[in-house]
NUGUKE-697267 format. One line per field, with one value per atom (N, C-alpha, C, O, CB): residue number from 1; residue in one letter; x, y, z. Coordinates in Angstrom, 3 decimals. Atoms other than C-alpha are relative to their C-alpha. Glycine has a CB too. Layout:
% residues N
i: (NUM, ...)
aa: (A, ...)
east: (X, ...)
north: (Y, ...)
up: (Z, ...)
***
This chain:
% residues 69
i: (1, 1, 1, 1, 1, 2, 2, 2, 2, 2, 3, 3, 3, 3, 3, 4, 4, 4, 4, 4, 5, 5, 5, 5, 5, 6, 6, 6, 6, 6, 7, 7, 7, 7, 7, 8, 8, 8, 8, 8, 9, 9, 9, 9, 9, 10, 10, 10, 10, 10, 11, 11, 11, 11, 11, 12, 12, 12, 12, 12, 13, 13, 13, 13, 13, 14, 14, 14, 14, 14, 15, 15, 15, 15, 15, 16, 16, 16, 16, 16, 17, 17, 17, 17, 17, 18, 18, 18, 18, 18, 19, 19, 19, 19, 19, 20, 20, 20, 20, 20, 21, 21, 21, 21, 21, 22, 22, 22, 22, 22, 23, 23, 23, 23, 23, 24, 24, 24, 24, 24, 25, 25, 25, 25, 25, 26, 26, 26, 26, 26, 27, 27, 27, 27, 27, 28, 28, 28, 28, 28, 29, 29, 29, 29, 29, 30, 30, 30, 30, 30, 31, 31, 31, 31, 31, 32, 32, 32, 32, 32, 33, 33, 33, 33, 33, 34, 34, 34, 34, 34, 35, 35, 35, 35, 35, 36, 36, 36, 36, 36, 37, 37, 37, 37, 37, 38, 38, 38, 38, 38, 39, 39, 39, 39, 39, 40, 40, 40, 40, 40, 41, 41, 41, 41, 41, 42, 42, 42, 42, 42, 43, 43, 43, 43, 43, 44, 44, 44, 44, 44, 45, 45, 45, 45, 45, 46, 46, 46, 46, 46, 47, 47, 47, 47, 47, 48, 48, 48, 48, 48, 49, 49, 49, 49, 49, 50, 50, 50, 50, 50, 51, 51, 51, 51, 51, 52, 52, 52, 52, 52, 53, 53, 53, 53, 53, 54, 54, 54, 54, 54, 55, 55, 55, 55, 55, 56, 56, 56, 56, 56, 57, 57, 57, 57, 57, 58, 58, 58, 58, 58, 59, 59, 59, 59, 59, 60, 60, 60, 60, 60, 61, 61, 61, 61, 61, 62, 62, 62, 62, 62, 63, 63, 63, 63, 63, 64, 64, 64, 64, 64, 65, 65, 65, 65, 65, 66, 66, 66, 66, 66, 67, 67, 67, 67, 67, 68, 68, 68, 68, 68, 69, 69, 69, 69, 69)
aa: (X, X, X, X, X, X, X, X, X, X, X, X, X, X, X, X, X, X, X, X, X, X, X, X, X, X, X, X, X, X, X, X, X, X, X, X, X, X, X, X, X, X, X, X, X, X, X, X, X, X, X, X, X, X, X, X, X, X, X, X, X, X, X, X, X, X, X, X, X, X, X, X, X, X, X, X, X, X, X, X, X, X, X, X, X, X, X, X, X, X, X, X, X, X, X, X, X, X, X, X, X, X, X, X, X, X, X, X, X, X, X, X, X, X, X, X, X, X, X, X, X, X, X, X, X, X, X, X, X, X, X, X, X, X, X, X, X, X, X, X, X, X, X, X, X, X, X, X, X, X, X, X, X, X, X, X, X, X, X, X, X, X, X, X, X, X, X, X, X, X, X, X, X, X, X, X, X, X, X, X, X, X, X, X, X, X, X, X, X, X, X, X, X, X, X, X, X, X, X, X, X, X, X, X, X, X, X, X, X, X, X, X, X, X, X, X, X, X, X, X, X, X, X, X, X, X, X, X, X, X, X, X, X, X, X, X, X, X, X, X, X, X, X, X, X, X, X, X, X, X, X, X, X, X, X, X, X, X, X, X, X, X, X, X, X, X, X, X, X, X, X, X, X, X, X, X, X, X, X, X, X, X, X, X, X, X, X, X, X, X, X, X, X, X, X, X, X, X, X, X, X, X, X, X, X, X, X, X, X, X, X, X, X, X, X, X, X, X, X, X, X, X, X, X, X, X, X, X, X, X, X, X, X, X, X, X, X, X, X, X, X, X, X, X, X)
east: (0.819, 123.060, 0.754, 1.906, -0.363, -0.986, 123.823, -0.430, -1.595, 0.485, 0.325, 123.990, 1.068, 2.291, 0.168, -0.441, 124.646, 0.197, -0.569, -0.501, 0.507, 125.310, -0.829, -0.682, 0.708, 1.490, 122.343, 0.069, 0.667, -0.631, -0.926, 122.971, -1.503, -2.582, 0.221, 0.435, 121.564, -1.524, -1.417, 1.563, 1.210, 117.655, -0.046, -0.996, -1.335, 0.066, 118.427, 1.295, 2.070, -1.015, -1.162, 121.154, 0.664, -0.119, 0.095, -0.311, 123.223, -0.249, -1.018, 2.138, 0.166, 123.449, -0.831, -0.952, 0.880, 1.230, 120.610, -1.519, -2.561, -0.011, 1.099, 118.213, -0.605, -1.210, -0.666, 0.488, 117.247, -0.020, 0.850, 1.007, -0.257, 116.078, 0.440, -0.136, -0.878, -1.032, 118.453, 0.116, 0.676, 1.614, -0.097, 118.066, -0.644, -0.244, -0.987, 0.888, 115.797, 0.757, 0.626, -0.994, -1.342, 118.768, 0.733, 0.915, 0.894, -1.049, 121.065, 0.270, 1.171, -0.032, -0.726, 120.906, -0.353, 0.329, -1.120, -0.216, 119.814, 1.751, 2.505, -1.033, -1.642, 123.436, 1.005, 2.089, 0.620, -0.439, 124.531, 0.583, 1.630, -0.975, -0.090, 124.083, 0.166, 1.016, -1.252, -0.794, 124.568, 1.469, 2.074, -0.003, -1.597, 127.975, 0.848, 1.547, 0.895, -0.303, 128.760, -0.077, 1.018, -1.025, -0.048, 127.685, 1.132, 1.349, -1.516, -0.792, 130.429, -0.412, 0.528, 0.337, 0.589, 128.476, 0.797, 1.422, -1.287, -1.322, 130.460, -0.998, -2.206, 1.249, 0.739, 129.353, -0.780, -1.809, 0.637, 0.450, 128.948, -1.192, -2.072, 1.020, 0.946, 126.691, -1.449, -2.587, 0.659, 1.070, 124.450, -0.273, -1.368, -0.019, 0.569, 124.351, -0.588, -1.690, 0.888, 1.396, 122.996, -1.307, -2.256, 0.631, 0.898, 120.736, -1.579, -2.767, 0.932, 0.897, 119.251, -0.177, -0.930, 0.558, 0.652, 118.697, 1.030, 0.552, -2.196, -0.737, 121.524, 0.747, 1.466, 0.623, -0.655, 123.020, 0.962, 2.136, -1.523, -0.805, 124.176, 1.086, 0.924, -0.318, -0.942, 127.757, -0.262, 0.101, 0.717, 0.077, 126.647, -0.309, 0.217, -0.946, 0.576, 124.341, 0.778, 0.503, -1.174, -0.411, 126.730, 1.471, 1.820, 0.121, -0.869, 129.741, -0.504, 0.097, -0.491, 0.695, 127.353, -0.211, -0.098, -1.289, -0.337, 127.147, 1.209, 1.340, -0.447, -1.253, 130.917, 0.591, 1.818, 0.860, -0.584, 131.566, -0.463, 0.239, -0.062, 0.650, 129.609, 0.531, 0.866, -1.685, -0.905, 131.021, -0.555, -0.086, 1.151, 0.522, 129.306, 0.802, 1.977, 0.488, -0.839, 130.762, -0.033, 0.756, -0.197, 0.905, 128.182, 0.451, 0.290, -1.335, -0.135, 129.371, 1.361, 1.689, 0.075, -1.174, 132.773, -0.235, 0.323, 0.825, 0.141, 131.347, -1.114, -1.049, -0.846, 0.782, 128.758, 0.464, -0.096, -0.692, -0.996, 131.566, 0.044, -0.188, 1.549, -0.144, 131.939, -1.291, -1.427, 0.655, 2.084, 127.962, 0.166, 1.035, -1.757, 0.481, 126.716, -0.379, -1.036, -0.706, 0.850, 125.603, -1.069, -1.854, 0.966)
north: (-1.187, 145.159, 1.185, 1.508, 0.261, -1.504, 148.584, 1.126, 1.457, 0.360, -0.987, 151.492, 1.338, 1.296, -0.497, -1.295, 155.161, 0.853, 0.941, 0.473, -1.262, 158.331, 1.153, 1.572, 0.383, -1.261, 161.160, 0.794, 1.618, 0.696, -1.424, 163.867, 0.758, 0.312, 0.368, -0.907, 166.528, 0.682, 0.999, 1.421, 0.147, 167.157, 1.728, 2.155, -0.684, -1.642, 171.200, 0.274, -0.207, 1.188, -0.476, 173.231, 0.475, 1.179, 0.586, -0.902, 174.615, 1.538, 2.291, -0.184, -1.237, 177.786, 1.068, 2.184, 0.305, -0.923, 179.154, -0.620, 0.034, -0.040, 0.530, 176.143, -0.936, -1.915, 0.851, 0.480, 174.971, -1.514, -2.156, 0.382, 1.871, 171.203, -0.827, -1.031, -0.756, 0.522, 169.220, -1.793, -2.579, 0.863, 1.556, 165.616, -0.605, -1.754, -0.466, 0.571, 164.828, -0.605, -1.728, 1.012, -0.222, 165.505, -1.233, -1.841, 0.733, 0.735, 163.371, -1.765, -2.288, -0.119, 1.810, 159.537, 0.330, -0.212, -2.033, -0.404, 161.072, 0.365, -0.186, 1.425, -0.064, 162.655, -0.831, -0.851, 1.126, 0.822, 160.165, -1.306, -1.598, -0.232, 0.995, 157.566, 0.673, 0.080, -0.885, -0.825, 160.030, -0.204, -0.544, 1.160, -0.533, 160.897, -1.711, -1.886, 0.829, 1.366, 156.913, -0.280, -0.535, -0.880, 0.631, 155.993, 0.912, 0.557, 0.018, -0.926, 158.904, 1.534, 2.116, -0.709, -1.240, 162.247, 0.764, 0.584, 0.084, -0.573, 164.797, 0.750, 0.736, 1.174, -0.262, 166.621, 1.030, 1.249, 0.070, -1.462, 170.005, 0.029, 0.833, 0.838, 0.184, 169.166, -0.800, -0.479, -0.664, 0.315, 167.065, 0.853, 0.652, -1.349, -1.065, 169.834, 0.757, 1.276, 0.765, -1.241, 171.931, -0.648, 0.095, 1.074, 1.041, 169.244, 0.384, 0.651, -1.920, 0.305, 169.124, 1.534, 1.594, -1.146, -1.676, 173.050, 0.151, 0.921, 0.152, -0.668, 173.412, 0.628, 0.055, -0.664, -1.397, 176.713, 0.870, 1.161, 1.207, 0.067, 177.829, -0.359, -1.509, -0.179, 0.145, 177.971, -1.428, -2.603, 1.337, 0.683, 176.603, -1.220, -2.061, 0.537, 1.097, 173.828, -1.018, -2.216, 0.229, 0.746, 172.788, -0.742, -1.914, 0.834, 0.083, 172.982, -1.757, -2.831, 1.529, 0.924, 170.665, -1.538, -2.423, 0.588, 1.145, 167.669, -0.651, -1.870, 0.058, 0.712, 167.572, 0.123, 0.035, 0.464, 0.081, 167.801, -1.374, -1.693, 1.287, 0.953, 164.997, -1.559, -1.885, 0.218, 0.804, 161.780, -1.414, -1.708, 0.597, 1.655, 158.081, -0.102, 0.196, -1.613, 0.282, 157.451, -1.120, -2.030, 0.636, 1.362, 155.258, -1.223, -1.812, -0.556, 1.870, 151.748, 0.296, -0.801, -1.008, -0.023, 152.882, 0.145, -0.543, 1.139, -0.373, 154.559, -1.539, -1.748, 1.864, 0.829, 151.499, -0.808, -1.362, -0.502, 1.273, 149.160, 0.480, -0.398, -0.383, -0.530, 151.153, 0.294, 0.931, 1.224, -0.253, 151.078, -0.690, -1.528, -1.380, 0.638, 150.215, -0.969, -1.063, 0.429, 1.232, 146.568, -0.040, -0.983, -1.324)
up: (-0.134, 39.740, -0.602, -0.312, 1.488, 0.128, 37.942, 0.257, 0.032, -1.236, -0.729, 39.463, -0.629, -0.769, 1.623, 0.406, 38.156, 0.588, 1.548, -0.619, -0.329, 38.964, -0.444, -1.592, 0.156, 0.188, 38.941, -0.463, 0.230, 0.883, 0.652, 36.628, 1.001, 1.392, -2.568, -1.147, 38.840, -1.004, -2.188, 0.562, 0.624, 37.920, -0.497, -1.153, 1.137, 0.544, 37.198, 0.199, 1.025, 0.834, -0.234, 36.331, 0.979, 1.616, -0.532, -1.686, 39.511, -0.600, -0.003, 0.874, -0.273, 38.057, -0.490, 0.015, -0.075, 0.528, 35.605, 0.605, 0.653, -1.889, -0.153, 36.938, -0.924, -0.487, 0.173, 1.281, 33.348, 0.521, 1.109, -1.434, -0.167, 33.582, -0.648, -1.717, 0.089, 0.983, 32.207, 0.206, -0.559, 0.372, -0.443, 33.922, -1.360, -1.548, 1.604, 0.893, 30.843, -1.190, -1.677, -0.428, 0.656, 28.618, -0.435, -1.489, 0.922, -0.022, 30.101, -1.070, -1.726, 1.554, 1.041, 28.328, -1.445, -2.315, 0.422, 1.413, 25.116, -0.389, -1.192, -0.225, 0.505, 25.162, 0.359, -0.223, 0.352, -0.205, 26.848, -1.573, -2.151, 1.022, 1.164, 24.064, -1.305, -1.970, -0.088, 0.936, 21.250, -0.477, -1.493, 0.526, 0.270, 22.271, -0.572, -1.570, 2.011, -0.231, 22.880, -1.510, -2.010, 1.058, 1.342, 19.196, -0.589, -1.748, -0.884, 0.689, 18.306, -0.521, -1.063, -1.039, 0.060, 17.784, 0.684, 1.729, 0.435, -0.730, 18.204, 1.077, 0.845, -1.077, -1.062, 21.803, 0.010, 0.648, 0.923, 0.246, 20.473, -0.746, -0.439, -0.745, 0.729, 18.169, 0.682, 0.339, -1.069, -0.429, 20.206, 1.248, 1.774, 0.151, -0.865, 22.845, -0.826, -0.649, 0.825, 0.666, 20.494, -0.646, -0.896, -1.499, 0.553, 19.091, 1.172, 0.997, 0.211, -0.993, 22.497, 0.468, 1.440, 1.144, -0.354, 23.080, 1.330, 2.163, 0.546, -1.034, 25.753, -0.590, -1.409, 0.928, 0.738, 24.603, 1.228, 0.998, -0.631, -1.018, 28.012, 0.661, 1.069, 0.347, -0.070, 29.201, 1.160, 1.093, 0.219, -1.458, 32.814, -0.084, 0.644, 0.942, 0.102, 31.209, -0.761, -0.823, -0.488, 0.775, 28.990, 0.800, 0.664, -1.334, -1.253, 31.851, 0.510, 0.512, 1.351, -0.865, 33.560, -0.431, 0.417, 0.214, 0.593, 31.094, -0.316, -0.428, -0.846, 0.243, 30.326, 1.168, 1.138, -1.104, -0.866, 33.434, 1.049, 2.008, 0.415, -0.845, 35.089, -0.471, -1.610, -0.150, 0.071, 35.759, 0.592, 1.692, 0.645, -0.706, 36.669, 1.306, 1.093, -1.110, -1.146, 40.102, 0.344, 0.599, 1.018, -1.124, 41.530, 0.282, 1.351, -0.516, 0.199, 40.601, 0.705, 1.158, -2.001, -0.621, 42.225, 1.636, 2.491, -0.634, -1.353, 45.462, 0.710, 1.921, 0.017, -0.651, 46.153, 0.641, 1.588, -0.570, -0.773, 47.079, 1.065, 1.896, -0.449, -1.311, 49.925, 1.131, 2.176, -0.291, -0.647, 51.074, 1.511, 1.754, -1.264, -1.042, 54.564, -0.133, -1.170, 0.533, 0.073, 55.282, 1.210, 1.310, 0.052)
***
């Protein structure tokens, strides 16, 4: 089973919706695109919004081991 973590469905700090974003740049960056460029690709121009993608981090598949049974 795979399991991700949620890029957060709006920015924390202007709001802008950005969840939509995420696996487009996701897979972008992955084929090698550089980041800057596909943030601007994708219309995030914003310090906060852009903060917010290089800052976010898959957890999930680490924290699930630790789940309730």
């Amino acid at each position: 089973m795979y399991f991700r973590m949620i890029i957060p469905v709006r920015c924390f700090s202007c709001g802008k919706p950005v969840a939509h974003l995420w696996e487009k740049y996701k897979s972008r960056v992955a084929k090698g695109e550089d980041p800057k460029k596909v943030m601007d690709d994708l219309g995030l121009e914003r310090y906060c919004c852009r903060a917010l993608f290089l800052g976010h981090v898959d957890l999930l598949e680490k924290v699930a081991k630790f789940r309730k049974t």
